[in-house]
N, C-alpha and C positions, 0 to 999 in steps of 0.2 A: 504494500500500500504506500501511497507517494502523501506528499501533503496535498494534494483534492482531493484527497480519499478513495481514490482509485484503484478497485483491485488489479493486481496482474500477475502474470506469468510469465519471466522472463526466459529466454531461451538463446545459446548460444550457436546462429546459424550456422555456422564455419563449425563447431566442434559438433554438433548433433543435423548435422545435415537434413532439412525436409525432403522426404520422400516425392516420389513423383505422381503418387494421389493425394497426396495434402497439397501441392502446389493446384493440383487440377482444381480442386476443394473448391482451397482461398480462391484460385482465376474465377472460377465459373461466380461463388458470389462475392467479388469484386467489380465486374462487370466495366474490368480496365483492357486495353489489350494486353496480351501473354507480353509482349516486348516491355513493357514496363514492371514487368517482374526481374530483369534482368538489371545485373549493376555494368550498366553500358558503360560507367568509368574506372571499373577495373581492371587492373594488368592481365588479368587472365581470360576476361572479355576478349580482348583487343589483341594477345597471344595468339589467341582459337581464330581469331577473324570471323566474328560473330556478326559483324557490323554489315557484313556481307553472305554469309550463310543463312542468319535466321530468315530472311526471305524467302530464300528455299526452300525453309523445311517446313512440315506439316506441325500444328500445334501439339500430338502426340511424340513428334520423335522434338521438339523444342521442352515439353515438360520432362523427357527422359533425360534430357544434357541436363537440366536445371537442376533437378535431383540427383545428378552425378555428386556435386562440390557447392558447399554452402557460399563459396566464392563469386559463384555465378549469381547468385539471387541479391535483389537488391532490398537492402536497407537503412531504416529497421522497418520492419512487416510486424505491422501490429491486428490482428483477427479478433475482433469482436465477435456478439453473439448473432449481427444479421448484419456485417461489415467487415472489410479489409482496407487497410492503406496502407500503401506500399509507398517507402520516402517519406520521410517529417518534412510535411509543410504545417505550419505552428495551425494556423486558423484552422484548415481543414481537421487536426487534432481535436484542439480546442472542443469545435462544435460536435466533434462525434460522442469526445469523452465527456466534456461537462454540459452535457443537453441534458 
């Protein structure tokens, strides 16, 4: 609990990696595209040449890379009970956690 009194559940993506039906999960009720699930300024991003592959690929085999390496996913990913937000932008917080 944070001082708004906020419950949570923190989790370390990089050492506990989300699988590739909890990304599908949070995608589908995020109702963001799958490419914003991706840390586009990562070195391992940009390694892979994702910036040019994900176009390619199908939304199945894009959740399977993502669940490879906690690396790939961007954060922090924070999954509510009928939400996700992927990236802290403060307002968008804000209004989900203290509504």
């Amino acid at each position: 609990m944070n001082s708004a009194d906020v419950k949570y559940f923190e989790r370390h993506m990089v050492e506990e990696n989300p699988s590739s039906w909890e990304l599908e999960f949070w995608w589908e009720m995020s109702d963001l595209p799958l490419k914003n699930f991706f840390n586009t300024s990562g070195v391992l991003y940009k390694q892979l040449g994702l910036k040019d592959k994900l176009p390619q690929m199908t939304a199945e085999e894009q959740l399977q890379l993502l669940g490879t390496n906690g690396l790939l996913v961007k954060r922090p990913l924070l999954v509510g009970e009928d939400f996700v937000l992927v990236g802290f932008r403060e307002e968008e917080w804000q209004n989900k956690l203290l509504r």
